[in-house]
PDB file of N, CA, C and O in Angstrom:
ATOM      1  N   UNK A   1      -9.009 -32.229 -13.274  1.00  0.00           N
ATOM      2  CA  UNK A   1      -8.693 -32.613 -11.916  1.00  0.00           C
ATOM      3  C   UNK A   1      -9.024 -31.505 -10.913  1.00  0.00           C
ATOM      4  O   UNK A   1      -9.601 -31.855  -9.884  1.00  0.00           O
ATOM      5  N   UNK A   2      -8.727 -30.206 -11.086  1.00  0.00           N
ATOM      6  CA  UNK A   2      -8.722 -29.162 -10.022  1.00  0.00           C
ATOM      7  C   UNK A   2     -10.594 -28.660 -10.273  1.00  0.00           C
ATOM      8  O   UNK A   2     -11.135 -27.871  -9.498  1.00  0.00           O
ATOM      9  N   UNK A   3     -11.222 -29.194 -11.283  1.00  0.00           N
ATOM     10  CA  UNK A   3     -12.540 -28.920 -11.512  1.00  0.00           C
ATOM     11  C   UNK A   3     -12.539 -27.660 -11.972  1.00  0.00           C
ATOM     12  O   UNK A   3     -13.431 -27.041 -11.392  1.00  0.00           O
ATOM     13  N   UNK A   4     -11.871 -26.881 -12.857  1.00  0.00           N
ATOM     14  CA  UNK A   4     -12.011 -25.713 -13.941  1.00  0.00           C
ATOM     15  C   UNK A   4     -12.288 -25.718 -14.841  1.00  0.00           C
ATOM     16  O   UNK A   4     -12.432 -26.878 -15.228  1.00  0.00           O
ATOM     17  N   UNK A   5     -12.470 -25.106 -15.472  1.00  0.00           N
ATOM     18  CA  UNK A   5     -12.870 -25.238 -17.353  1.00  0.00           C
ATOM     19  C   UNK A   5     -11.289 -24.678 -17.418  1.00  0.00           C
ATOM     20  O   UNK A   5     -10.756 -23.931 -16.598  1.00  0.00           O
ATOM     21  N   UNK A   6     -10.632 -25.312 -18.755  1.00  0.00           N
ATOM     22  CA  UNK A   6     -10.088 -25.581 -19.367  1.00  0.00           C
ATOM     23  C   UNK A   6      -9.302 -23.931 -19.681  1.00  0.00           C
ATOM     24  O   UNK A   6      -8.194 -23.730 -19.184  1.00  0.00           O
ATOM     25  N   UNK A   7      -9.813 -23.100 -20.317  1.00  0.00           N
ATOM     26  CA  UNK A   7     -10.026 -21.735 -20.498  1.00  0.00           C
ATOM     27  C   UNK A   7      -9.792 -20.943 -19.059  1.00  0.00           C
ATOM     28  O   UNK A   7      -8.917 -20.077 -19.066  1.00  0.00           O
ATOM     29  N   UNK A   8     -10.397 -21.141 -18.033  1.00  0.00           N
ATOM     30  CA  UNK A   8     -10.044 -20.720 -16.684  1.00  0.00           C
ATOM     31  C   UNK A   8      -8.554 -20.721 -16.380  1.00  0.00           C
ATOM     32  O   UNK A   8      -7.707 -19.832 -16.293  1.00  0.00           O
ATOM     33  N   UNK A   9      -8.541 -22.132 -16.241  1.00  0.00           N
ATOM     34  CA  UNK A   9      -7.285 -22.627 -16.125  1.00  0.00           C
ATOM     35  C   UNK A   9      -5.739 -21.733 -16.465  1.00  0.00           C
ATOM     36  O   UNK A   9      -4.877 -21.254 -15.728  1.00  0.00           O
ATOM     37  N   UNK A  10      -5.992 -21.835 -18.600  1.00  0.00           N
ATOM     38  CA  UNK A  10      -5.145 -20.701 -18.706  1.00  0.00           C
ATOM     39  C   UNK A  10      -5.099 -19.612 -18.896  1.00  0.00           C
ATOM     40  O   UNK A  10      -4.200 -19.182 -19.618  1.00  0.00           O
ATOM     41  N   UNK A  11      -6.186 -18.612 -18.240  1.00  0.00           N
ATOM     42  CA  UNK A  11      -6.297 -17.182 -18.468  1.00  0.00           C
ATOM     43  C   UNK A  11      -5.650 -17.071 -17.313  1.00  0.00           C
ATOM     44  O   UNK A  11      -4.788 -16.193 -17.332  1.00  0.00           O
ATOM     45  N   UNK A  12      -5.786 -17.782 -16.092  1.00  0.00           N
ATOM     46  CA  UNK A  12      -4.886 -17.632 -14.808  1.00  0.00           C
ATOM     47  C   UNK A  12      -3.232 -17.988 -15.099  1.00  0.00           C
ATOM     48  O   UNK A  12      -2.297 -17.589 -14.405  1.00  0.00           O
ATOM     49  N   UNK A  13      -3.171 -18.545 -15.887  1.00  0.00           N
ATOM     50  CA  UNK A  13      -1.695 -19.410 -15.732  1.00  0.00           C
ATOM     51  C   UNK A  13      -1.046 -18.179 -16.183  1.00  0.00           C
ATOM     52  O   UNK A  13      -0.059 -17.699 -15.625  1.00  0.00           O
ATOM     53  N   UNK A  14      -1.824 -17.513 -17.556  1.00  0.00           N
ATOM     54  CA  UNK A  14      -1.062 -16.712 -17.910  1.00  0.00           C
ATOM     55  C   UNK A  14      -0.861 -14.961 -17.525  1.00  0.00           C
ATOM     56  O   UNK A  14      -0.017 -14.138 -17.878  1.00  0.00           O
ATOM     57  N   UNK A  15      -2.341 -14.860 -16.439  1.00  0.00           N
ATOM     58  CA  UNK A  15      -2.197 -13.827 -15.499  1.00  0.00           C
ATOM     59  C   UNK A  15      -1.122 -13.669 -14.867  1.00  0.00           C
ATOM     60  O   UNK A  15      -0.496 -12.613 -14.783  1.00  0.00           O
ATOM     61  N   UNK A  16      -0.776 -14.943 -14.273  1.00  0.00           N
ATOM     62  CA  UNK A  16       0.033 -14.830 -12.874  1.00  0.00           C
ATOM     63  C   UNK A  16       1.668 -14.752 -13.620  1.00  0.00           C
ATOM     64  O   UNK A  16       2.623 -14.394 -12.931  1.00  0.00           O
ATOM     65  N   UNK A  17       1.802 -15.046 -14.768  1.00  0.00           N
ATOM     66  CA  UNK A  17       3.186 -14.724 -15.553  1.00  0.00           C
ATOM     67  C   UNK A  17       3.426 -13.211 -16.436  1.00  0.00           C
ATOM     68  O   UNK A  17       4.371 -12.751 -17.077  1.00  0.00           O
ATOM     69  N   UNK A  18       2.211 -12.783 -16.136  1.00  0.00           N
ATOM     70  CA  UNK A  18       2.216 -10.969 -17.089  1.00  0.00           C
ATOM     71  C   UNK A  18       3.095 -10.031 -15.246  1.00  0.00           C
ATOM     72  O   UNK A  18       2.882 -10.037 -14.033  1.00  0.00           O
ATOM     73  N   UNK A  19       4.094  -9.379 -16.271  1.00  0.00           N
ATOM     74  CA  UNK A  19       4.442  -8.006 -15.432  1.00  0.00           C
ATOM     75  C   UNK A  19       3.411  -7.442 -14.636  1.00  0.00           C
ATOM     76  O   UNK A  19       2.253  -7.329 -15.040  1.00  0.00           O
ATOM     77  N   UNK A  20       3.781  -7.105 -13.578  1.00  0.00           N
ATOM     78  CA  UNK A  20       2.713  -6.012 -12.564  1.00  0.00           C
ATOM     79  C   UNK A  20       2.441  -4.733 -13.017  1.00  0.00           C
ATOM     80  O   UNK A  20       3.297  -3.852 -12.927  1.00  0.00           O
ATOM     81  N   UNK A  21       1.153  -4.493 -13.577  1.00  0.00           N
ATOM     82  CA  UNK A  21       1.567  -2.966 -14.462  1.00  0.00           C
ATOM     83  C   UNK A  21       1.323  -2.103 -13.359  1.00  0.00           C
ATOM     84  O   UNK A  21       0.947  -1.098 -13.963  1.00  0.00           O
ATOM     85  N   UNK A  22       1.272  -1.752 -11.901  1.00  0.00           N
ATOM     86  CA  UNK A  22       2.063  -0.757 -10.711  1.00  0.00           C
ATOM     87  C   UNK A  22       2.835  -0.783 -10.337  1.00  0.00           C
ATOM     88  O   UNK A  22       3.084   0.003  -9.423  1.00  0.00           O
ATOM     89  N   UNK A  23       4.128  -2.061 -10.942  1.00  0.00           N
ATOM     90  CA  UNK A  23       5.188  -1.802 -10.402  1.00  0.00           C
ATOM     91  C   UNK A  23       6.167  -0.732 -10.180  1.00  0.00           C
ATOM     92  O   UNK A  23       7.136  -0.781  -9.422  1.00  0.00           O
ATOM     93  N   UNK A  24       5.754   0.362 -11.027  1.00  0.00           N
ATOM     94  CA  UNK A  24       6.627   1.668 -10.997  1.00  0.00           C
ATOM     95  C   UNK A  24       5.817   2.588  -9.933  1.00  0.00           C
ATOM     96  O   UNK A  24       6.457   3.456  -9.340  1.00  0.00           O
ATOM     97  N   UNK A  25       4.593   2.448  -9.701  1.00  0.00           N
ATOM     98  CA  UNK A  25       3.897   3.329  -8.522  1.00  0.00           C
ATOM     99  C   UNK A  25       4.031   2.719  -7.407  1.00  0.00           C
ATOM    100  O   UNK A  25       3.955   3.545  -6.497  1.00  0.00           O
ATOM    101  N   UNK A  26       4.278   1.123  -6.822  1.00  0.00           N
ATOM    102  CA  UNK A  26       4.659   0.428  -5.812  1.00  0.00           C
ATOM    103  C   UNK A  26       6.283   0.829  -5.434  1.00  0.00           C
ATOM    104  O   UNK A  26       6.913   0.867  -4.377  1.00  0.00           O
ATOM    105  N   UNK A  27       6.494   1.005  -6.330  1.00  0.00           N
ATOM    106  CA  UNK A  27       8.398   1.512  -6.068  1.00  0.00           C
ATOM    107  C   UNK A  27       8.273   2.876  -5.542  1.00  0.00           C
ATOM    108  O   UNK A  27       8.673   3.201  -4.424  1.00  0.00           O
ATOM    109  N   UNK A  28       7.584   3.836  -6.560  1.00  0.00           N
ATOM    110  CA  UNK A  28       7.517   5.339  -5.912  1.00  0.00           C
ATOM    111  C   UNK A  28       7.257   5.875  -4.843  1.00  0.00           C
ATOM    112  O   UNK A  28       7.738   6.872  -4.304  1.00  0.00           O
ATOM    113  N   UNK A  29       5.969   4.741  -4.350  1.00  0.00           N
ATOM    114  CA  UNK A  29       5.218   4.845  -2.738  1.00  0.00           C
ATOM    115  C   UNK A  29       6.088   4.190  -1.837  1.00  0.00           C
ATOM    116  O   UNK A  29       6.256   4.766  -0.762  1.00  0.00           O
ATOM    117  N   UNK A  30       6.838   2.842  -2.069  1.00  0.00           N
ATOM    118  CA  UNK A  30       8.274   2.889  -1.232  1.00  0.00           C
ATOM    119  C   UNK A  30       9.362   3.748  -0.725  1.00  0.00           C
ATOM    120  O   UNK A  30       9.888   3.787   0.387  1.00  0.00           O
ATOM    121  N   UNK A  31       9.592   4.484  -1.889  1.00  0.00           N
ATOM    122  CA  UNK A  31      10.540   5.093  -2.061  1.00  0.00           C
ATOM    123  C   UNK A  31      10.253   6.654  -0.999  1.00  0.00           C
ATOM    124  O   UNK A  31      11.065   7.145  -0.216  1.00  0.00           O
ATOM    125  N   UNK A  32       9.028   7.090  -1.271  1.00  0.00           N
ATOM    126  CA  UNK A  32       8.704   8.154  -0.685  1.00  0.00           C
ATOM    127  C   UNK A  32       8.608   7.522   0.901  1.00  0.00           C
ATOM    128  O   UNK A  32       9.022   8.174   1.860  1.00  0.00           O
ATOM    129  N   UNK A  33       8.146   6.482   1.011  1.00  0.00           N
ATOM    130  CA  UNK A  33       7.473   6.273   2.392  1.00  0.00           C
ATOM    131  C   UNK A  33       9.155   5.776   3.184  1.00  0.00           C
ATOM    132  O   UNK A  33       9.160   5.636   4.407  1.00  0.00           O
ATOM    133  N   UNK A  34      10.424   5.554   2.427  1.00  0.00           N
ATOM    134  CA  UNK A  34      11.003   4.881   3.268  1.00  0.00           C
ATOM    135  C   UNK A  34      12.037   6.370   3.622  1.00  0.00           C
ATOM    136  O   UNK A  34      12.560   6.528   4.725  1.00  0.00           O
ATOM    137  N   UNK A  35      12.203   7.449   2.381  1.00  0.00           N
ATOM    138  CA  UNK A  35      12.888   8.546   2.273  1.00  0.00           C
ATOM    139  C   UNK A  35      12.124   9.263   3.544  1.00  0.00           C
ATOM    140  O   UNK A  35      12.928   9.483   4.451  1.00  0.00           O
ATOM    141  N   UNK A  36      11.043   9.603   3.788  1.00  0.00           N
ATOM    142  CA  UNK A  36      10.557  10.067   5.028  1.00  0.00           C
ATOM    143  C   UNK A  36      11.115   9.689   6.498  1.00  0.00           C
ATOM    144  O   UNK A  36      11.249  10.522   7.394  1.00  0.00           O
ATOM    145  N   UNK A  37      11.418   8.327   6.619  1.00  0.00           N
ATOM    146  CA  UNK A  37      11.583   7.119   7.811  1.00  0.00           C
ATOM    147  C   UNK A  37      10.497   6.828   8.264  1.00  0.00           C
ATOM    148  O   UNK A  37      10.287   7.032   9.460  1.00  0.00           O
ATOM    149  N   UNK A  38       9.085   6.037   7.091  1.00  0.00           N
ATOM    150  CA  UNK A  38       8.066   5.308   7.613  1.00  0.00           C
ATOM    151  C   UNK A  38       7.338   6.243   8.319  1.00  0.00           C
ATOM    152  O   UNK A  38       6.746   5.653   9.223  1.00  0.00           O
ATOM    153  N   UNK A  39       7.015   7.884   8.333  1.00  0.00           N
ATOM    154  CA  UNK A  39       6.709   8.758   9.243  1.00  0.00           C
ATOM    155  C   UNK A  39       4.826   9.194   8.170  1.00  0.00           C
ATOM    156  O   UNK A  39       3.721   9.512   8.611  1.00  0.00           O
ATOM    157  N   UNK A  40       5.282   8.995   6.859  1.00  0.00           N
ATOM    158  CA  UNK A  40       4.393   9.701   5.730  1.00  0.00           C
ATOM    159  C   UNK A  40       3.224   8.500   5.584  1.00  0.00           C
ATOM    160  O   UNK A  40       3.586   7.372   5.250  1.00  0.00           O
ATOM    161  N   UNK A  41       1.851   8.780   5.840  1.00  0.00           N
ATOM    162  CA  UNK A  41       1.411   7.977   5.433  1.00  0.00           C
ATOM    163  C   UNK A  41       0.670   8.169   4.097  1.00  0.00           C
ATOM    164  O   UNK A  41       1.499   8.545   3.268  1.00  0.00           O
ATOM    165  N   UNK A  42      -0.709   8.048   3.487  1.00  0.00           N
ATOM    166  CA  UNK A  42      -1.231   7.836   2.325  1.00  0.00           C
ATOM    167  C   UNK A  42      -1.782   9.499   2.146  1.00  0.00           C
ATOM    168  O   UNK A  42      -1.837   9.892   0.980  1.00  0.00           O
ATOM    169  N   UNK A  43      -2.039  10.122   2.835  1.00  0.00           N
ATOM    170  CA  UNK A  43      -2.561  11.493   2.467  1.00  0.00           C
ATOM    171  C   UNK A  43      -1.253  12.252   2.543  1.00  0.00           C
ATOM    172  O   UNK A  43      -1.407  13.414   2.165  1.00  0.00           O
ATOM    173  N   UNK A  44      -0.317  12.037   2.821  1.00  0.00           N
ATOM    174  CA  UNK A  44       0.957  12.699   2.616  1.00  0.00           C
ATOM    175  C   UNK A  44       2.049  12.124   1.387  1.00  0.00           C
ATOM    176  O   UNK A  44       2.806  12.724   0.623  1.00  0.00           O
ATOM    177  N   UNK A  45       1.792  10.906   1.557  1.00  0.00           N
ATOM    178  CA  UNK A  45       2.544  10.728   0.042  1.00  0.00           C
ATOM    179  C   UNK A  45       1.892  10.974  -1.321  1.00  0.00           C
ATOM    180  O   UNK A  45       2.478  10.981  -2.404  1.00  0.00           O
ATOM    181  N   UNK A  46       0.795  11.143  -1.134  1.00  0.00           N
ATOM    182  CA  UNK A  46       0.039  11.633  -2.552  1.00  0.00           C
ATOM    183  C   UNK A  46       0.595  12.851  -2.738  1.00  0.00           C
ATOM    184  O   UNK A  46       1.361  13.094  -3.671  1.00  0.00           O
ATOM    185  N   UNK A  47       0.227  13.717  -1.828  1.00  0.00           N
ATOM    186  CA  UNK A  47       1.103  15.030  -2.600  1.00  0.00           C
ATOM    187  C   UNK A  47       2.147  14.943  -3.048  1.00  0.00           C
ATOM    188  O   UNK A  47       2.401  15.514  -4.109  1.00  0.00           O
ATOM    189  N   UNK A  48       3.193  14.114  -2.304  1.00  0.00           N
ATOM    190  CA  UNK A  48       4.540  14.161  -3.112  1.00  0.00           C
ATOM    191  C   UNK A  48       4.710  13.102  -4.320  1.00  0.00           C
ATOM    192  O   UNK A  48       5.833  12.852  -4.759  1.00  0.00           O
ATOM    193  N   UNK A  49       3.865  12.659  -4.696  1.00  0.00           N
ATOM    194  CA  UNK A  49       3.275  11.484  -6.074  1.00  0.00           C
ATOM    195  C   UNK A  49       3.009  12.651  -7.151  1.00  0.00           C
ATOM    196  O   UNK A  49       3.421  12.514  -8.303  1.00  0.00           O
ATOM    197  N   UNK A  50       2.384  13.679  -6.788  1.00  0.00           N
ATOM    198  CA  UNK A  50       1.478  14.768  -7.303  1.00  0.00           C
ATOM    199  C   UNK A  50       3.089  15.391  -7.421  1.00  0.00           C
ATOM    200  O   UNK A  50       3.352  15.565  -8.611  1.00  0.00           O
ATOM    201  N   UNK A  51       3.917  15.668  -6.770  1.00  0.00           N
ATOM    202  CA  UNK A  51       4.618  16.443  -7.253  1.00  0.00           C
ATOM    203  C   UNK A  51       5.991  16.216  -8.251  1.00  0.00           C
ATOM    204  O   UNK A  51       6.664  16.980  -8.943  1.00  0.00           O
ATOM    205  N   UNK A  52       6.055  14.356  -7.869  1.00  0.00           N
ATOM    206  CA  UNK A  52       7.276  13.886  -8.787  1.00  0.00           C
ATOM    207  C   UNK A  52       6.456  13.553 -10.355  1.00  0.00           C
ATOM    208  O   UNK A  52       7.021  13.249 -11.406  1.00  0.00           O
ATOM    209  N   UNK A  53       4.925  13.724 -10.116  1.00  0.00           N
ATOM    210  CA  UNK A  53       4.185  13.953 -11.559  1.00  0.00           C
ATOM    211  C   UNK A  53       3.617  12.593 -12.080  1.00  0.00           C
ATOM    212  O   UNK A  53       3.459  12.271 -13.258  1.00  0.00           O
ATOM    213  N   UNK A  54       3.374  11.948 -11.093  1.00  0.00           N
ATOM    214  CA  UNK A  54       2.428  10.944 -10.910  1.00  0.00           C
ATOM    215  C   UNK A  54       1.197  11.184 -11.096  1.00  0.00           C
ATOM    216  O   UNK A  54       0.875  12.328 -10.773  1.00  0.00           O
ATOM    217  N   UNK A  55      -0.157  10.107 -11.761  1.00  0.00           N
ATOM    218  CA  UNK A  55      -1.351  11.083 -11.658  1.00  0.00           C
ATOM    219  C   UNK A  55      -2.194   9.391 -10.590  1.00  0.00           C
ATOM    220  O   UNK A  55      -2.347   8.372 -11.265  1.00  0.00           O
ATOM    221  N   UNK A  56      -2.463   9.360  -9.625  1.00  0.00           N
ATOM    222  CA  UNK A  56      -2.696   8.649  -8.888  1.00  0.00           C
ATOM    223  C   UNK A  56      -3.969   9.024  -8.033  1.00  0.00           C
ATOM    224  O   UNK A  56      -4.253  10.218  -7.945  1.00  0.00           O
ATOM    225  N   UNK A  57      -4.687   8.163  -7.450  1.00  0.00           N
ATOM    226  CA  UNK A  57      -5.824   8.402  -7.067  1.00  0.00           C
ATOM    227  C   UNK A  57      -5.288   8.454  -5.603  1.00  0.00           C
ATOM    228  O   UNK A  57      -4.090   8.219  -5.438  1.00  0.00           O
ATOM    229  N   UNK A  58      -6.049   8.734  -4.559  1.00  0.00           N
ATOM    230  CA  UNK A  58      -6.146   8.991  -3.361  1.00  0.00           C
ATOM    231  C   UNK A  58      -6.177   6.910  -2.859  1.00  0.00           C
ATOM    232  O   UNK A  58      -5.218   6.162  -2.667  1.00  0.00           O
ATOM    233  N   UNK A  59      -7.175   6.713  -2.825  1.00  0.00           N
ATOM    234  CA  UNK A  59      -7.561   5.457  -2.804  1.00  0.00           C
ATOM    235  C   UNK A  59      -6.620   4.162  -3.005  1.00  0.00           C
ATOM    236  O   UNK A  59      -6.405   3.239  -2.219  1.00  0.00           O
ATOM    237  N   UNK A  60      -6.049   4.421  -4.512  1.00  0.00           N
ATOM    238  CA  UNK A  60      -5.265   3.610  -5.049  1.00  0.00           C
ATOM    239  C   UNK A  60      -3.593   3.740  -4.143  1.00  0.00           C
ATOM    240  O   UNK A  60      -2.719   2.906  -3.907  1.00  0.00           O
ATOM    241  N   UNK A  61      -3.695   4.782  -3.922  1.00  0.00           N
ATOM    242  CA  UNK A  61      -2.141   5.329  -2.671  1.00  0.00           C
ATOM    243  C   UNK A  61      -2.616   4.003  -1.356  1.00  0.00           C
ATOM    244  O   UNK A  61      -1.976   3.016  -0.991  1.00  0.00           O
ATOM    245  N   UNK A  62      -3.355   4.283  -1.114  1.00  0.00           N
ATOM    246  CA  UNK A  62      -3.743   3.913  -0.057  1.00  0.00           C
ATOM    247  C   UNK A  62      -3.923   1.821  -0.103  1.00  0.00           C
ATOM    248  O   UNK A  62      -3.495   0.944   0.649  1.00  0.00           O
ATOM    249  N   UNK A  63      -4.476   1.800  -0.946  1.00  0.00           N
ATOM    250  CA  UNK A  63      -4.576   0.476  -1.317  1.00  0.00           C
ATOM    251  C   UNK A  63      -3.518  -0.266  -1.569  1.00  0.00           C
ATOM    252  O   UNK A  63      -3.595  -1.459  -1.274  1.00  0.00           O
ATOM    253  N   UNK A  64      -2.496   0.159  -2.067  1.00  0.00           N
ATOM    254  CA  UNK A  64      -1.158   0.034  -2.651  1.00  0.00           C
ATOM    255  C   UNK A  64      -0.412  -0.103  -0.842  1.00  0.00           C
ATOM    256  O   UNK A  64      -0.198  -1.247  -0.441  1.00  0.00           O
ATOM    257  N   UNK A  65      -0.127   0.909  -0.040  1.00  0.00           N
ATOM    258  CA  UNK A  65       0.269   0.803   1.158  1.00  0.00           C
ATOM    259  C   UNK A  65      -0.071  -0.553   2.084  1.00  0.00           C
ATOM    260  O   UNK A  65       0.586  -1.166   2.926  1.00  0.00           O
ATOM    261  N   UNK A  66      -1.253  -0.705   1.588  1.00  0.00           N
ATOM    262  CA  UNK A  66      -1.772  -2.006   2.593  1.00  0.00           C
ATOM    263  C   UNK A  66      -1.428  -2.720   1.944  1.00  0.00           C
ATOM    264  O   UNK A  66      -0.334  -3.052   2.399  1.00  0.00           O
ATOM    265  N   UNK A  67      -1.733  -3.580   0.580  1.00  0.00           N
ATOM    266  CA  UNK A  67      -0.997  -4.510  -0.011  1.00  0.00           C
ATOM    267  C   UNK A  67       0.779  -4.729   0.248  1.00  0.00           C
ATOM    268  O   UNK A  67       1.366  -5.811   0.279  1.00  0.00           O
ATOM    269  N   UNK A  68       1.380  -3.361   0.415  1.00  0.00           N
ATOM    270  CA  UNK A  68       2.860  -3.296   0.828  1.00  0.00           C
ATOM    271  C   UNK A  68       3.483  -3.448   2.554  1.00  0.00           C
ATOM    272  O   UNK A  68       4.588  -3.414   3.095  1.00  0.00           O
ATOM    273  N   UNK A  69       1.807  -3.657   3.058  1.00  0.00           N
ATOM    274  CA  UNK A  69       2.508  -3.388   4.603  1.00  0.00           C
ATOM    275  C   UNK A  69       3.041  -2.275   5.072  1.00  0.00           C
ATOM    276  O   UNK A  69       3.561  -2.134   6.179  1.00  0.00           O
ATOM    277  N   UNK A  70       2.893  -1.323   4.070  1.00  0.00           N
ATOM    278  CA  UNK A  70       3.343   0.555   5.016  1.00  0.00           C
ATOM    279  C   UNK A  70       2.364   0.829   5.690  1.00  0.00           C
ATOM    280  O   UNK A  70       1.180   0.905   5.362  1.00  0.00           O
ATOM    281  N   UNK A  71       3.169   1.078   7.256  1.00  0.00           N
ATOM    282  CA  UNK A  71       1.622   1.686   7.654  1.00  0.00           C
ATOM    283  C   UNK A  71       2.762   2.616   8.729  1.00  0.00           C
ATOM    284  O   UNK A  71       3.620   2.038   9.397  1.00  0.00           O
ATOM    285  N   UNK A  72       2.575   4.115   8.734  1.00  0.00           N
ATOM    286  CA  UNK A  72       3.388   5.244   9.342  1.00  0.00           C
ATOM    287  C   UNK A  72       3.328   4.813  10.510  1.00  0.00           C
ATOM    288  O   UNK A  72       2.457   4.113  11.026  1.00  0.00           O
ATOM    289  N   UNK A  73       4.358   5.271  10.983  1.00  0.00           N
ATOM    290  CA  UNK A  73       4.557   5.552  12.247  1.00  0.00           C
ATOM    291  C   UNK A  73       3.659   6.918  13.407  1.00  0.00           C
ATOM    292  O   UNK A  73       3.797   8.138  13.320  1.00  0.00           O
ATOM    293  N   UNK A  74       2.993   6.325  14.163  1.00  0.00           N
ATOM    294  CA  UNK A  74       2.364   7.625  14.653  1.00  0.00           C
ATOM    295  C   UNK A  74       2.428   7.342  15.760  1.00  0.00           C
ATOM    296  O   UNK A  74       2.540   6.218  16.250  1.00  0.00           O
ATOM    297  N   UNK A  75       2.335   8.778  16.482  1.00  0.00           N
ATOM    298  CA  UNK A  75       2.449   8.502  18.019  1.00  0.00           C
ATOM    299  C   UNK A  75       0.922   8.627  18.709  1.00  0.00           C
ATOM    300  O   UNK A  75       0.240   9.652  18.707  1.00  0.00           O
ATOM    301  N   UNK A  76       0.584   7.450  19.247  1.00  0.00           N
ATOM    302  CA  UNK A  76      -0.769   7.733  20.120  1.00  0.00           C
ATOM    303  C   UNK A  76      -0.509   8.026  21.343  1.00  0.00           C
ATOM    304  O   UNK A  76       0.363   7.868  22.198  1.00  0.00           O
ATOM    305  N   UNK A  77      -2.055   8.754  21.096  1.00  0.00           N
ATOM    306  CA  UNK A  77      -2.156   8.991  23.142  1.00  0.00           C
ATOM    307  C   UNK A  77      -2.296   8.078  23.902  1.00  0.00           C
ATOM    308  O   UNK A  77      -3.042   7.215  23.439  1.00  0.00           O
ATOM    309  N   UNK A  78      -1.809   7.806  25.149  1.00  0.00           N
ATOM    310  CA  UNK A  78      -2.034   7.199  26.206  1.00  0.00           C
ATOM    311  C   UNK A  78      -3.524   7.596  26.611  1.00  0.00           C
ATOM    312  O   UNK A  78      -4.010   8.719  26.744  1.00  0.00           O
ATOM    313  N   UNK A  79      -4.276   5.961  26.814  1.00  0.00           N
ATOM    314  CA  UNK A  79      -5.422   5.981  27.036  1.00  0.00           C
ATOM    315  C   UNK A  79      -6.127   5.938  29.023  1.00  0.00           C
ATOM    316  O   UNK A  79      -6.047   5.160  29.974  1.00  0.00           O
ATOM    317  N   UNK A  80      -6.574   6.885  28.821  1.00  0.00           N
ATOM    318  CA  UNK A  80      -7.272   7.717  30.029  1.00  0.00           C
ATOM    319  C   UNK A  80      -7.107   6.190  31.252  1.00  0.00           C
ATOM    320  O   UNK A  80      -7.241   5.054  30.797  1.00  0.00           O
ATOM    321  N   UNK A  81      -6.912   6.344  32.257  1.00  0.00           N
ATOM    322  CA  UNK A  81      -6.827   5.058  33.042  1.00  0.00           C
ATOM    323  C   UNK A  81      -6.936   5.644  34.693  1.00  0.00           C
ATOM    324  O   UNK A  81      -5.922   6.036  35.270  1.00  0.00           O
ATOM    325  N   UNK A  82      -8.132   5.647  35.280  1.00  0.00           N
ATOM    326  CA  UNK A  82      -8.490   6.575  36.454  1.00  0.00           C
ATOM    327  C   UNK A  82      -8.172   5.305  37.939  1.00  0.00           C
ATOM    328  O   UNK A  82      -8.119   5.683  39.109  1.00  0.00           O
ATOM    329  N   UNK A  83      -7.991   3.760  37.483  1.00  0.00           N
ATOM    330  CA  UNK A  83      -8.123   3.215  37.957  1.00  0.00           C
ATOM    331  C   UNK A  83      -6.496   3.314  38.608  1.00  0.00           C
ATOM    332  O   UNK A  83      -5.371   3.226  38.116  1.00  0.00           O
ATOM    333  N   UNK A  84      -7.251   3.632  40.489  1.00  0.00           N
ATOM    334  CA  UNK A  84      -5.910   4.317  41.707  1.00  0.00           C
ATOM    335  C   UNK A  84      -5.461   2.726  42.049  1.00  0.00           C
ATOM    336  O   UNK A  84      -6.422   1.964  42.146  1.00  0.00           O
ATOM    337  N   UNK A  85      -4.233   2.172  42.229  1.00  0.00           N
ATOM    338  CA  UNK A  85      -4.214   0.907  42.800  1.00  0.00           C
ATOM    339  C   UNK A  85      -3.802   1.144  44.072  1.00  0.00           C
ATOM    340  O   UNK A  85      -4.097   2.247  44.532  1.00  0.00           O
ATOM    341  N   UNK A  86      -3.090   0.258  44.875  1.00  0.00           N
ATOM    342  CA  UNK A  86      -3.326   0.489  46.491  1.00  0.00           C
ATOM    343  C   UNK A  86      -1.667   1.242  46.743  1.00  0.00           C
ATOM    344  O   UNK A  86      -1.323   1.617  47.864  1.00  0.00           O
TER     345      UNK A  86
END
């Protein structure tokens, strides 16, 4: 009916029922990013990944954050605006 092969079908069925094997590095990058107050982003929580003895890629920090919706808090500049009104 859904037009799969048969085999497709349950290599997915049974994907989507296996454990998340990052669930312990998705917790750690929480954990660091919420212990900060949302301030740490992906080049700052690696070091402290690196230091609770994690062996994690740069990339994968980072990839992991966006899949989680962390994204730091930063303060931008106010953008240049010359325009005088009356």
């Amino acid at each position: 009916m859904a037009g799969l092969a048969r085999s497709t079908f349950f290599y997915h069925q049974t994907r989507l029922q296996a454990p998340d094997p990052q669930e312990a590095i998705k917790t750690a990058v929480t954990e660091i990013f919420q212990k900060n107050h949302g301030r740490y982003g992906h080049r700052r929580i690696l070091p402290e990944m690196h230091k609770q003895g994690w062996t994690v890629a740069k990339k994968t920090v980072l990839k992991l954050m966006r899949s989680l919706r962390l994204v730091c808090k930063v303060r931008r500049k106010k953008r240049y605006n010359s325009y005088q009104s009356e």
